[in-house]
C-alpha positions as CSV (number, residue, x, y, z in Angstrom):
1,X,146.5,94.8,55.5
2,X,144.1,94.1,52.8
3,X,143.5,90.5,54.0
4,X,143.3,91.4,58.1
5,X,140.4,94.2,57.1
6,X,138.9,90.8,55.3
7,X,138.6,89.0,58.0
8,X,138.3,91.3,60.7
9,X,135.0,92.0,58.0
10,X,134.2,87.9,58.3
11,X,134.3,87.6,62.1
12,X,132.2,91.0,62.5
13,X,129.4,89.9,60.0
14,X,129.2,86.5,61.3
15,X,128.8,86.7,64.6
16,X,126.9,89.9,64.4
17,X,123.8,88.5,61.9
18,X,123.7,85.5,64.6
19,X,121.3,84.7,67.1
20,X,123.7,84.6,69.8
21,X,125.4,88.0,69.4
22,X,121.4,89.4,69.8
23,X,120.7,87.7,73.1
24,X,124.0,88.2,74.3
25,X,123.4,91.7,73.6
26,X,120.2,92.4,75.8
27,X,121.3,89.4,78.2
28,X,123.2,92.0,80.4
29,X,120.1,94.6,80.2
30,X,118.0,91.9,81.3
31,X,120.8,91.2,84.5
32,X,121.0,94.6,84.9
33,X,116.9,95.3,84.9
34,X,116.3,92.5,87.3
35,X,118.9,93.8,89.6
36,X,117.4,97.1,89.5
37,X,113.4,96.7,89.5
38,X,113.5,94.7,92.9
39,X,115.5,97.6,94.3
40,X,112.6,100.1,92.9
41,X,109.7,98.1,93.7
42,X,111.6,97.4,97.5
43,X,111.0,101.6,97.3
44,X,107.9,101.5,96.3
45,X,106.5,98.1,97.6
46,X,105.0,97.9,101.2
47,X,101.7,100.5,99.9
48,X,99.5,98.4,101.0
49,X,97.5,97.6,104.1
50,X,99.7,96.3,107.0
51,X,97.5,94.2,109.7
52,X,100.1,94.6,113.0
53,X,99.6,92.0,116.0
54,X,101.0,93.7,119.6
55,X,101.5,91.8,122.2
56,X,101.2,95.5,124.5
57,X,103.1,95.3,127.6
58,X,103.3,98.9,127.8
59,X,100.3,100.5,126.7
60,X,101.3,104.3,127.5
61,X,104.1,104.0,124.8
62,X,101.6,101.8,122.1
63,X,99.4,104.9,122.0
64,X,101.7,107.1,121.0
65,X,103.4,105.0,119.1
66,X,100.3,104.2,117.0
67,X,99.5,107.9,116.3
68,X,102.8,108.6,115.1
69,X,102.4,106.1,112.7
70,X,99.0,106.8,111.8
71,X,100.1,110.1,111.0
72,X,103.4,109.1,109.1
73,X,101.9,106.7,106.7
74,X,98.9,106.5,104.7
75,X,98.3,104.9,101.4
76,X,97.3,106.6,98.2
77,X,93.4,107.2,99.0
78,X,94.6,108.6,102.4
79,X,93.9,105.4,104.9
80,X,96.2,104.5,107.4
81,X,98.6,102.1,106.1
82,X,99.0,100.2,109.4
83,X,96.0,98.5,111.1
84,X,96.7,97.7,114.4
85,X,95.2,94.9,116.9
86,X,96.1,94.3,120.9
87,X,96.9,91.0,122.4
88,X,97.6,89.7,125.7
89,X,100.0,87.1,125.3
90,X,101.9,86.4,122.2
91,X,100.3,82.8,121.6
92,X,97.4,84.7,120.5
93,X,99.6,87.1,118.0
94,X,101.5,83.8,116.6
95,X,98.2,82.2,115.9
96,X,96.9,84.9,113.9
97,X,100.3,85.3,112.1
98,X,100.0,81.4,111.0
99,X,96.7,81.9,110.2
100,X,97.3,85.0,108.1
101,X,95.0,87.5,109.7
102,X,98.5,89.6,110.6
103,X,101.2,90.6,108.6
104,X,103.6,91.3,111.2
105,X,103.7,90.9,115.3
106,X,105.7,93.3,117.6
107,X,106.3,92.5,121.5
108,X,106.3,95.6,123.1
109,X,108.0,94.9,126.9
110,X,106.7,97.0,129.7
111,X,110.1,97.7,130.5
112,X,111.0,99.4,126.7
113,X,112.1,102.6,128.6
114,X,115.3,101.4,130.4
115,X,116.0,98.2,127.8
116,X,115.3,99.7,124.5
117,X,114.6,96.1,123.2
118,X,111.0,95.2,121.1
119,X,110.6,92.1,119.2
120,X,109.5,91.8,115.6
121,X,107.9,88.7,114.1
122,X,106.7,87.6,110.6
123,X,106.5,84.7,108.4
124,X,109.6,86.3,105.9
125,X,111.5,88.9,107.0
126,X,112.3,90.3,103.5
127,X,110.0,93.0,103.7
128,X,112.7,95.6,105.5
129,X,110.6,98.5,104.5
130,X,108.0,97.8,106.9
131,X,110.5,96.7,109.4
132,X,112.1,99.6,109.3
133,X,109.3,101.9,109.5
134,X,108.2,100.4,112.8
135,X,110.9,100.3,114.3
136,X,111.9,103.7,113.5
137,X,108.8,104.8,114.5
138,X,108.5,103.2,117.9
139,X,112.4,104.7,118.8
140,X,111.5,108.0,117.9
141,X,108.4,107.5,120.4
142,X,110.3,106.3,122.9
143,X,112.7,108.9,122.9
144,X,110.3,111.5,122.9
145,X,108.4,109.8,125.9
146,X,111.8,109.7,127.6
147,X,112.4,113.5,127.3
148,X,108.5,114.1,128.5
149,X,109.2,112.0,131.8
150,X,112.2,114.7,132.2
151,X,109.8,117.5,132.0
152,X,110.9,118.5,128.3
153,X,107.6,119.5,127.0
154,X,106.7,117.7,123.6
155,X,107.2,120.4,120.8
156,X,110.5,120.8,122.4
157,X,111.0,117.3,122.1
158,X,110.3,117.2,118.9
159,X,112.6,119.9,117.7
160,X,115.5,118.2,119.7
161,X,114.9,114.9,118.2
162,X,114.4,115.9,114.8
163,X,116.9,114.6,112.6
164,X,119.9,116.8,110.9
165,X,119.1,116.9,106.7
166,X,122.5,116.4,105.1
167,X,122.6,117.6,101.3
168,X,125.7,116.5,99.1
169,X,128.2,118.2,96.5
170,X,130.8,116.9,94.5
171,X,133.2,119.5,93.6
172,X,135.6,118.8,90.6
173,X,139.5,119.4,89.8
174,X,138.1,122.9,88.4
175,X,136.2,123.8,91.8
176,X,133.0,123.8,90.4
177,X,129.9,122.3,92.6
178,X,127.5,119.6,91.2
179,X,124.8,118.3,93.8
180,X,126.0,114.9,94.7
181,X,124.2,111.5,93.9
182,X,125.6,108.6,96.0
183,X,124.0,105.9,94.0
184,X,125.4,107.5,90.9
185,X,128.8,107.4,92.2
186,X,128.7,103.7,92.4
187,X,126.7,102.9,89.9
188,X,128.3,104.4,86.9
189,X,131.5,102.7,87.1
190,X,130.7,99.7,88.3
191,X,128.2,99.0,85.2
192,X,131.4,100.3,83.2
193,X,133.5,97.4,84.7
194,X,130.8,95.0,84.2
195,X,130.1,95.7,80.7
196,X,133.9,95.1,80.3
197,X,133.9,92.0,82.1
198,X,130.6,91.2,80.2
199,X,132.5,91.8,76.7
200,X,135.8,90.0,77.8
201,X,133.6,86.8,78.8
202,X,131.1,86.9,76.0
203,X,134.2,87.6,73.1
204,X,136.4,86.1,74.4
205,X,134.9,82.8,74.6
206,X,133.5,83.5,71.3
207,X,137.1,84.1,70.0
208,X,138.1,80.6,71.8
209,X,135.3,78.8,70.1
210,X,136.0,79.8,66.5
211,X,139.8,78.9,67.0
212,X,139.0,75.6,68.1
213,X,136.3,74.8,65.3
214,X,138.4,75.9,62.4
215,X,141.4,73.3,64.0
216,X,138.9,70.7,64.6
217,X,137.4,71.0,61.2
218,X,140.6,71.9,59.4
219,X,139.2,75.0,58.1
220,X,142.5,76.6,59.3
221,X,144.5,74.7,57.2
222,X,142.8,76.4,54.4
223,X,143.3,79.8,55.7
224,X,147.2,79.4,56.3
225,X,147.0,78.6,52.8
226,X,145.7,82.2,51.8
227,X,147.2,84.1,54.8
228,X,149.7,84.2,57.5
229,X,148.9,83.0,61.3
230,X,149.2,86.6,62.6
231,X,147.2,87.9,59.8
232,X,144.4,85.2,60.9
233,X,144.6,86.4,64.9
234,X,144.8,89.9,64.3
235,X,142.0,90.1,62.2
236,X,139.7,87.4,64.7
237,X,140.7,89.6,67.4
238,X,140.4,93.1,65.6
239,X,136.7,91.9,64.7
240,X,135.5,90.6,67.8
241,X,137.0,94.0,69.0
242,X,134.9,95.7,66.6
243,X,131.5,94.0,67.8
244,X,132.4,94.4,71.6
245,X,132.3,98.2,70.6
246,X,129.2,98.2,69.3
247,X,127.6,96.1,72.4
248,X,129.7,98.8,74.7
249,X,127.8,101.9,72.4
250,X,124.6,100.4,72.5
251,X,125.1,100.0,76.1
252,X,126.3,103.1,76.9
253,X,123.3,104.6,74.8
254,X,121.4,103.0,76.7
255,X,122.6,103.8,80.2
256,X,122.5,108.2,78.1
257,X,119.0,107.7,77.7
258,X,118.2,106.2,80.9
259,X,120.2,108.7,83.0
260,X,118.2,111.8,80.9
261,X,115.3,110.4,82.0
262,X,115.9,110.1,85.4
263,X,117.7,113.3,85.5
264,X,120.7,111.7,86.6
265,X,124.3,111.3,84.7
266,X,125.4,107.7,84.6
267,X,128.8,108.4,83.1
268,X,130.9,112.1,82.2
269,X,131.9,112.5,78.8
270,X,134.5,114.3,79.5
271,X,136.1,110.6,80.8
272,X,134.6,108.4,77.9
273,X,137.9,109.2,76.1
274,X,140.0,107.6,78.5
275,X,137.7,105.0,79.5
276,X,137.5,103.8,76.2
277,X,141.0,103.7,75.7
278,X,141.1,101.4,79.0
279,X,138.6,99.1,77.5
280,X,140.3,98.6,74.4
281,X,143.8,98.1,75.6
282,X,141.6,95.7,78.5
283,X,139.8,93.8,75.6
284,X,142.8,93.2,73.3
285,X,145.1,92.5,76.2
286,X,142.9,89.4,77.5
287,X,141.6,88.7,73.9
288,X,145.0,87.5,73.1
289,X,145.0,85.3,76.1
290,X,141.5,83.6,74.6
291,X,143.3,83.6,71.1
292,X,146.3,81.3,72.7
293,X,144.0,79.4,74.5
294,X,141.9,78.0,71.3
295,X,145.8,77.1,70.3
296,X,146.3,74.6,72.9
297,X,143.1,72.7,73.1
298,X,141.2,70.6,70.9
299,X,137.8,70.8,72.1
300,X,136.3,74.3,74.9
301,X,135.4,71.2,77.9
302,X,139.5,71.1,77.8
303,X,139.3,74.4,77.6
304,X,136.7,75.7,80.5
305,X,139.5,75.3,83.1
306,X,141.7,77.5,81.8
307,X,139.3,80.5,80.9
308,X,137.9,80.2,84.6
309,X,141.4,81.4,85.4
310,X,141.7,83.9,83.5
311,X,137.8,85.0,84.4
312,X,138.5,84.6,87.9
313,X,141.2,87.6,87.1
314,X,138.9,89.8,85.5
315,X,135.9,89.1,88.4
316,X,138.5,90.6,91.0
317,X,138.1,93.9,90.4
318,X,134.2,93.5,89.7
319,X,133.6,91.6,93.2
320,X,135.7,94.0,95.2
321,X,134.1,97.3,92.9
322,X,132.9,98.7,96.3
323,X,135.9,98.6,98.0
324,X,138.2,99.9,95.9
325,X,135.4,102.7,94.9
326,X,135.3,103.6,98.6
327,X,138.9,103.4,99.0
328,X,140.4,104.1,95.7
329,X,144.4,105.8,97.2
330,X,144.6,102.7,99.4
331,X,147.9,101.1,98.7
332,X,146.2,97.7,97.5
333,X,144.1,99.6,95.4
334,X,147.4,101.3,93.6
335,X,149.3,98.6,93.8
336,X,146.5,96.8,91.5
337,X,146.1,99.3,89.0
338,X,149.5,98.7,88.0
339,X,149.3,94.8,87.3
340,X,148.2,94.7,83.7
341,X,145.2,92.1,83.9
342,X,143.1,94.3,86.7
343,X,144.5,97.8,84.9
344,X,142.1,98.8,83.3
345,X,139.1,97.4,85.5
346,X,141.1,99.7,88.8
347,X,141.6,102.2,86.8
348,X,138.0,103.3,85.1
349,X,136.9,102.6,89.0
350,X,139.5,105.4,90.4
351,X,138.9,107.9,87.4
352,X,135.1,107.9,87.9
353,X,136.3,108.5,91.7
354,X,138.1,111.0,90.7
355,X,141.2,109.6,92.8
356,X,143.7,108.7,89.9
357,X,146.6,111.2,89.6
358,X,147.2,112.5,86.0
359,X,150.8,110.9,86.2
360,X,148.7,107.7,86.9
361,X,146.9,107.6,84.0
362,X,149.6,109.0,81.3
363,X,151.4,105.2,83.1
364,X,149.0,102.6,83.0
365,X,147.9,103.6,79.6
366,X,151.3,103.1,78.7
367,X,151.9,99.9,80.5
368,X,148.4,98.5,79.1
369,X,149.9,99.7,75.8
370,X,153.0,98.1,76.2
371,X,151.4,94.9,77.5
372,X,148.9,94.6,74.4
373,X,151.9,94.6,72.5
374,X,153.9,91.9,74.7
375,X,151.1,89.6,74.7
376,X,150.1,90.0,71.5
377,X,153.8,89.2,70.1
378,X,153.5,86.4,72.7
379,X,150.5,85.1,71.9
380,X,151.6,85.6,67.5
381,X,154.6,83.1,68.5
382,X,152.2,80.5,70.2
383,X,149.1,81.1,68.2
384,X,151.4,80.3,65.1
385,X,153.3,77.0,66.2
386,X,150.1,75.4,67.6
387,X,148.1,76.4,64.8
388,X,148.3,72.9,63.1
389,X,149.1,70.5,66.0
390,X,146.4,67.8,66.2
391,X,146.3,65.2,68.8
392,X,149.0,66.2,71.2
393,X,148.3,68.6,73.8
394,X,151.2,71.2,73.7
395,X,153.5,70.7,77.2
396,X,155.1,74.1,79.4
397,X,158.7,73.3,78.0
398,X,157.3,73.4,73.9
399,X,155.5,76.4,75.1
400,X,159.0,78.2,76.2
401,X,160.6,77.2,72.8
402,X,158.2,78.5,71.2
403,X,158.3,82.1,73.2
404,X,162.2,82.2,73.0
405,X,162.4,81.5,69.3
């Protein structure tokens, strides 16, 4: 036990005083803040002056339409956020969108009461904030116009057309109401699963590497020496384990603080428990795998093929998050949280759902339990036999001996 804590200690020190471990550790905030600050500046972008072309075909509509926004949108200081300037024919508009006097163009057909069709020009459509202001601007105008023309008078109009406010609740197992935050709902688990996926690629590939240097060099040889092959792979696993954990806490500390500021809760701690629990059987189950792996190459380019297989199974779950998040009792999605690999990556996406059955839990737990076990006695077999070859690639058939004996 003695000599596992030793270098369990090794592998834990080593790779947490290096360079690497640091800028893998804010790698995925950096991911994760570039995915996030377009989204917020999309939110808040667009508050600034907007020079709108129309090519007015239908100028009874245009006026209306260009009070409502008036009214609707004005920057900071109070002006109007949209500036707008009539054309007769849209060769004109185009010329002063190519020239970059106009932001934007609209077509407004005289016939927008029966077709409900306008046309929207720029030079990028990625600004859909603007887009969609428009255009929801200029449908709520026409639909008021079309209740005026059926003698509805305006303020009636406008109380028909206003939209219905929808506020959201979760209610828990215990009945009890919390005000519901759909981004929350998503967001929480899936940056769960991809700091999982995050610590199974970046370990896991660290755990490959130092296999394969210590064969190439023949450092190995002088740790057989001193302990056995089981002892050496428990203790490289237990250690990467160990600094997963603290990248995981950081993380999650993280994700705490930012959630308290925002006034918002990224994770319940009454499921950290059991989520933990899922990514520790999840690490250990696919660390093994990465320990084998080192086994049977001689150098990570012979390597990369084989670890894209086994990434490709833990990206599953991560690139279908939404789906089985919106649909977490569909049968796919049970039937998956049953096959060990994608376990625990369904199963922290049901629980934060709140769609996993108590029964369910108690039962993968014990089949990621189980598994950890199989493939770490699995991978002890391999890891020990292949240990020392050099310069023959191990075949299926020697693998199979090996397993059996």
């Amino acid at each position: 036990m003695n000599r596992i804590l030793n270098i369990l200690k090794w592998e834990f020190m080593v790779r947490f005083r290096s360079k690497i471990f640091l800028i893998s550790l804010f790698m995925p905030l950096i991911l994760v803040v570039f995915s996030i600050v377009p989204a917020m500046l999309m939110e808040k972008g667009g508050d600034s002056e907007v020079k709108v072309g129309i090519v007015n075909h239908a100028r009874h509509i245009t006026t209306d339409f260009k009070l409502n926004i008036e009214r609707k949108y004005r920057l900071d200081d109070e002006k109007p956020k949209y500036w707008f300037f009539d054309y007769e024919n849209f060769d004109e508009a185009k010329a002063g969108l190519l020239k970059k006097t106009l932001d934007v163009v609209m077509v407004i057909p005289a016939g927008i009461m029966d077709t409900a069709n306008a046309e929207f020009y720029a030079r990028s459509l990625s600004n859909f904030k603007v887009m969609d202001e428009l255009r929801n601007t200029l449908s709520h105008t026409v639909i008021l116009m079309r209740m005026s023309e059926q003698g509805v008078a305006v303020e009636m109009a406008e109380s028909i057309s206003k939209r219905v406010r929808m506020d959201s609740f979760e209610i828990n197992k215990e009945g009890e109401l919390t005000e519901g935050n759909e981004l929350m709902v998503f967001l929480g688990p899936f940056l769960f699963v991809f700091l999982l996926v995050m610590a199974v690629f970046i370990n896991g590939q660290l755990l490959l590497r130092s296999v394969i240097e210590e064969r190439t060099n023949r450092m190995v040889e002088i740790l057989l020496s001193t302990v056995s092959a089981r002892e050496l792979m428990t203790g490289k696993i237990l250690g990467l384990g160990l600094l997963g954990m603290v990248q995981i806490l950081f993380y999650l500390a993280m994700g705490i603080v930012f959630g308290m500021v925002k006034g918002i809760e990224i994770v319940r701690f009454d499921e950290l428990p059991i989520l933990f629990m899922y990514f520790l059987t999840g690490y250990f189950f696919f660390a093994a795998i990465y320990a084998t792996l080192g086994t049977l190459f001689d150098n990570e380019q012979d390597a990369q093929q084989s670890m894209s297989i086994v990434s490709l199974i833990a990206m599953v779950p991560l690139m279908g998050s939404f789906y089985f998040m919106a649909n977490p009792t569909a049968l796919v999605t049970k039937i998956l949280s049953f096959v060990p690999p994608m376990t625990p990556f369904m199963m922290i996406l049901r629980i934060s759902s709140d769609a996993a059955e108590p029964w369910e839990v108690a039962a993968t737990i014990v089949l990621m339990i189980l598994s950890v076990w199989g493939m770490m006695t699995l991978a002890g077999k391999i890891f020990r036999t292949a240990l020392l070859m050099y310069g023959k690639r191990a075949t299926l058939p020697e693998i199979w001996r090996w397993i059996r004996a």
